[in-house]
N, C-alpha and C positions, 0 to 999 in steps of 0.2 A: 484462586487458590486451588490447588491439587487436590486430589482427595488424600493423599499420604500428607501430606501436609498437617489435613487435618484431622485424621484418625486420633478418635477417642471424645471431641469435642460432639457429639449425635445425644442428645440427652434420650435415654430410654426409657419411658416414664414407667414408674410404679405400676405393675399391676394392680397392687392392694394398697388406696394413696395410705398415709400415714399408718403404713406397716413398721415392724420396728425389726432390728440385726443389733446386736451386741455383740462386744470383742472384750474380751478378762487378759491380761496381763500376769501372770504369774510367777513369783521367785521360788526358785528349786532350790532347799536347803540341805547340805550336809545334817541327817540326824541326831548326830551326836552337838557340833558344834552351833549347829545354825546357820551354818556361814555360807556364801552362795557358792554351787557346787554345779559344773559342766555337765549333766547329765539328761537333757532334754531329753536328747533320740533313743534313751533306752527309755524311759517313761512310756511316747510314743509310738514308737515301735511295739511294746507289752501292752500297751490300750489297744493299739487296732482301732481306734477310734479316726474318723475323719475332722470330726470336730477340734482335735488338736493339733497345733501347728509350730514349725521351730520360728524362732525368732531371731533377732538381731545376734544377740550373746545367748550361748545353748547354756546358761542359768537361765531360759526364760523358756516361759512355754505359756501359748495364746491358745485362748476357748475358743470359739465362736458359735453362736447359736446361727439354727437357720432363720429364713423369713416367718416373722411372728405375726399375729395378728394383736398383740397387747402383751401388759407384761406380767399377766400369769401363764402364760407362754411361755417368757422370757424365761420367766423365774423355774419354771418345770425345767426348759432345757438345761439353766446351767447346774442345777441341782443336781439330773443327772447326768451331767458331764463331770462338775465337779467332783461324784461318786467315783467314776473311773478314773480319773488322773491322781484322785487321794488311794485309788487301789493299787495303783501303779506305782506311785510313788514308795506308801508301803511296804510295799513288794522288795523294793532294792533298798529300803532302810531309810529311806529320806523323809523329808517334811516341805512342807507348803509355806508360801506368803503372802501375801495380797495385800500388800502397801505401799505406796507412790515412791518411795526408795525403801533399802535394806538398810537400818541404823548404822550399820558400822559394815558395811558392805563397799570394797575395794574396787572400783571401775578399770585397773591399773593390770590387775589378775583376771580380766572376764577373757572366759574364751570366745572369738568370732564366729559364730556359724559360717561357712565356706558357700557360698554360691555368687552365682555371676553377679546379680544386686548387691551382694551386701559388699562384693571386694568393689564392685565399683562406687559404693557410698563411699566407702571407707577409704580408696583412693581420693575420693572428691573432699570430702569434709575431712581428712586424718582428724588429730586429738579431738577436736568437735564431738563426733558424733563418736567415738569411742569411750568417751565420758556418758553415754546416754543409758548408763545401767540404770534406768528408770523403766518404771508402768506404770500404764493407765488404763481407764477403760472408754473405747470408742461406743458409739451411740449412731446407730442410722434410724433415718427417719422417710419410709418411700412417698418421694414426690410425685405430683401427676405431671410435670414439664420444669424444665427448666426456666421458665420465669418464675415461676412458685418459687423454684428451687432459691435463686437470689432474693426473692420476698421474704423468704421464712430464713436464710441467713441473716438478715441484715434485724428480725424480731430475734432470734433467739441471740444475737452479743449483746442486747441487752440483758438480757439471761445468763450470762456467760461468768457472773459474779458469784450468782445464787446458785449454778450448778457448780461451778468450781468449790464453794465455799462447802458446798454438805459435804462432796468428795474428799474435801484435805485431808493427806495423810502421809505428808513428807517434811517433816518437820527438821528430820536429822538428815546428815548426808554426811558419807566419808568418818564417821566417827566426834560427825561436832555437832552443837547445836545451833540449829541455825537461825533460829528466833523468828523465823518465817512458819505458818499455817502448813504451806506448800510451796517447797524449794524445784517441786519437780519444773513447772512451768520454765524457768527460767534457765534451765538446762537446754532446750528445744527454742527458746529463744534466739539462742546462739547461731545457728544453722539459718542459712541462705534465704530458706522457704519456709519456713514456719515461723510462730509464732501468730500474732493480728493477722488476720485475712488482709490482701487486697479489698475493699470495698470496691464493686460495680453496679450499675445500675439493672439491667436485666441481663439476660443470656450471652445478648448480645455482645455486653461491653465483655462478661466474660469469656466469648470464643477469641474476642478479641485479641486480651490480656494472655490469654494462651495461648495462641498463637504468635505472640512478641515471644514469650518466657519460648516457649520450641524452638523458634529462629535463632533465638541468640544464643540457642545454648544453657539457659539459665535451667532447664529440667528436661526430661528426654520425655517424661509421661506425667501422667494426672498424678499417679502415685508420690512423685519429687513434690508435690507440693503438702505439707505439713504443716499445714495452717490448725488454725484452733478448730476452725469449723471450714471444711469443703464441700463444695460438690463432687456427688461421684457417680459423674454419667454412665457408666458403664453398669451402673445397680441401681438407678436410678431413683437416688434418694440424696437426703443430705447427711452430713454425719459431724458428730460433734465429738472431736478428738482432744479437747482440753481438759478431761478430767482426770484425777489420781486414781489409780488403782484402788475403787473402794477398801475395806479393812474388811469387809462384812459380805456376804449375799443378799442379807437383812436389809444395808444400807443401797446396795449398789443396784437391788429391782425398785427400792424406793425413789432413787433418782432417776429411774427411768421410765417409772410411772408417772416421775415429775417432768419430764419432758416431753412425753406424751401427752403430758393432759393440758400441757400447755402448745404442744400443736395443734389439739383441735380445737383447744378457743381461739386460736390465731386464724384456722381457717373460716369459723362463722362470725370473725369480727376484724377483719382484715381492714375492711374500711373504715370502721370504726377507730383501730388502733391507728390506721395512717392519719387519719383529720383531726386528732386530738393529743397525738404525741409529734413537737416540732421534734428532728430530725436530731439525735447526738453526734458531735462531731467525733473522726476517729481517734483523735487525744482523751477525750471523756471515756471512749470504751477501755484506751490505755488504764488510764490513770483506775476506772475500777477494775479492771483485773489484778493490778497490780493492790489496789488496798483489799482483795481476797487472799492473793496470794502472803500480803503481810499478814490479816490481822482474821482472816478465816471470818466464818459465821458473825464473829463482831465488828468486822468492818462497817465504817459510816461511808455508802455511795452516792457519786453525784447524779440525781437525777431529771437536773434539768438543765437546760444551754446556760440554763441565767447563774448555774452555782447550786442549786437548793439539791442538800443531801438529805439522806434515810440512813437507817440504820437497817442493815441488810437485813439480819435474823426476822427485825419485823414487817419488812416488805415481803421475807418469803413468805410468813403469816397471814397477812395480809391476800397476799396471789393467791393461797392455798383457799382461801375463803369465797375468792371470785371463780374459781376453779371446782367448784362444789357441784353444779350440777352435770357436769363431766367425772366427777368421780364416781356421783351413781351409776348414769349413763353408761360406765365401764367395768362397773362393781370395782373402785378402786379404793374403798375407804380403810382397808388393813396397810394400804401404802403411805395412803396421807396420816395416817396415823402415828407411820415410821417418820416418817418427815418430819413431824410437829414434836416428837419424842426426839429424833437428830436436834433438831432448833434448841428442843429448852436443853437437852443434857449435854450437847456434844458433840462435835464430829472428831475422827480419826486422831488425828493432830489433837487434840483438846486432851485426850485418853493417854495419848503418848507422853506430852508432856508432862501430865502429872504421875504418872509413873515414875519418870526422872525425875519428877522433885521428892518424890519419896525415898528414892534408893540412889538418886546420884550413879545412875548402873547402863548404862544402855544394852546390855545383855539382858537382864529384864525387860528392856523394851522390845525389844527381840520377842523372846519369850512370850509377853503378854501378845504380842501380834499376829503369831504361831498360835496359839491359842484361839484367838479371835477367830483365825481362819476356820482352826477345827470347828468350833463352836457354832460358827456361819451367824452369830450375832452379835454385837457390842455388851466389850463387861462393863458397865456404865459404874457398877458395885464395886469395882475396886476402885 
């Protein structure tokens, strides 16, 4: 095989292994209305910030922290990021949002950002991915090689419920209710390369898989693939891109303190989790994302080949307890504490919905979410 061939498959490992990178998803709002409003590149442009970026639909504008060593790190950067993009925004009269869709937000009205990528997605997928006025928030994790890198894929879809389920926060879409936790996932669904990863066995199988997917056409880069969870050789970490666009800052360093501290019991018990957990099949990881994505936090998942479920909220309970001496180890106990307060009160989606049963308004829901964001904590009190 050529070397052009295989450009991009060279995994470059982590300088700092189980370093962490975050990506925020943000909705630009009309100030007066609420309503999603084309205004990225003046935000950006007035920040002067590198940390912010255009995205798909310029209602959207993405944070990114740099390389962190944990997630009071994380949490510094995007607090002050988020400082500058709420100045900016200010600035031209707008508002902020930070929920895995916009209640009553139009996908039909978003304007395209213009670049060579995005006309060529949008060639490839048309209404697909033109439907994709959703956020989320990404999650890296730096590997020290690419076998790791598939080792710690194939532990954290088992995870993929419990992180999905704190994040829910797209409950509405298009102006309905959708009786889902989080309707985002199934939007991403749709599209060629995302959704459930391919499963492989080490690196191997996946230069493999990649190099089918290049020949044939089926993606041009690492990037076309929009899996829930990737590798990304090129950063050399893995990243977990299946979550909603937290509602919170509160919420969203919280789950990423929870994924952190569940990479590093994964790496001093690696052997331990492989001789004692048989192997789930990739229908079993279907079938629970999809009961997070119905039923959020009180999902019942299946956790064993044989059939035998849990009830998610308390397995997250549960992990958080065996995950204890990794939260001193990190000083993470104001995280787990957000966690255990998400479990018993609430996530996103829980908040949302009862809003609309009080006022029947989804402008209110709006409203409360905007607020949220200001606030950078959950109103658990209304």
């Amino acid at each position: 095989m050529k070397k052009e061939q295989i450009a991009g498959l060279e995994f470059r490992a982590s300088k700092q292994e189980l370093s962490l990178g975050v990506e925020l998803e943000l909705q630009i709002l009309d100030g007066v209305s609420l309503a999603l409003t084309p205004r990225a590149a003046e935000i950006i442009e007035f920040s002067k910030d590198k940390a912010l970026e255009y995205e798909y639909f310029q209602s959207t504008i993405e944070l990114i922290t740099p390389i962190c060593k944990d997630a009071q790190q994380v949490e510094a950067h995007l607090k002050a990021t988020l400082d500058k993009v709420s100045t900016g925004a200010s600035h031209f009269g707008l508002k902020l949002g930070s929920t895995g869709t916009h209640p009553i937000g139009d996908y039909r009205e978003g304007l395209i950002t213009r670049s060579p990528r995005y006309d060529k997605l949008t060639d490839r997928n048309q209404w697909i991915i033109r439907r994709m006025a959703v956020y989320g928030m990404h999650i890296h994790v730096g590997m020290p090689s690419g076998d790791a890198c598939i080792n710690y894929n194939y532990f954290f879809m088992h995870f993929l419920p419990h992180i999905l389920a704190l994040s829910a926060s797209s409950p509405f879409w298009q102006g309905k209710n959708t009786g889902l936790a989080a309707c985002r996932p199934t939007t991403y669904e749709a599209l060629p390369t995302a959704g459930m990863p391919y499963l492989v066995k080490d690196w191997k199988g996946f230069q493999s898989l990649y190099r089918f997917l290049k020949r044939s056409k089926s993606i041009e880069s690492n990037k076309d693939l929009w899996w829930d969870i990737r590798p990304s050789p090129q950063n050399g970490t893995i990243e977990l891109r299946f979550c909603d666009q937290p509602a919170t800052l509160y919420e969203a360093t919280a789950i990423v303190a929870f994924v952190h501290l569940l990479a590093y019991w994964y790496r001093d018990h690696q052997e331990e989790w492989t001789t004692s957990n048989a192997p789930l099949k990739q229908w079993i990881f279907r079938e629970n994302k999809w009961r997070a994505i119905r039923h959020g936090l009180d999902a019942n998942i299946v956790v064993s080949g044989r059939g035998k479920t849990k009830m998610l909220a308390s397995d997250i309970t549960e992990w958080i307890k065996v995950l204890r001496p990794y939260e001193s180890q990190l000083g993470y106990s104001n995280f787990t504490s957000r966690l255990e307060e998400i479990v018993l009160r609430g996530n996103s989606a829980k908040r949302q919905y009862a809003i609309f049963q009080d006022t029947n308004d989804l402008d209110a829901v709006v409203r409360h979410n905007v607020s949220e964001f200001e606030q950078r904590v959950p109103m658990w009190s209304l």
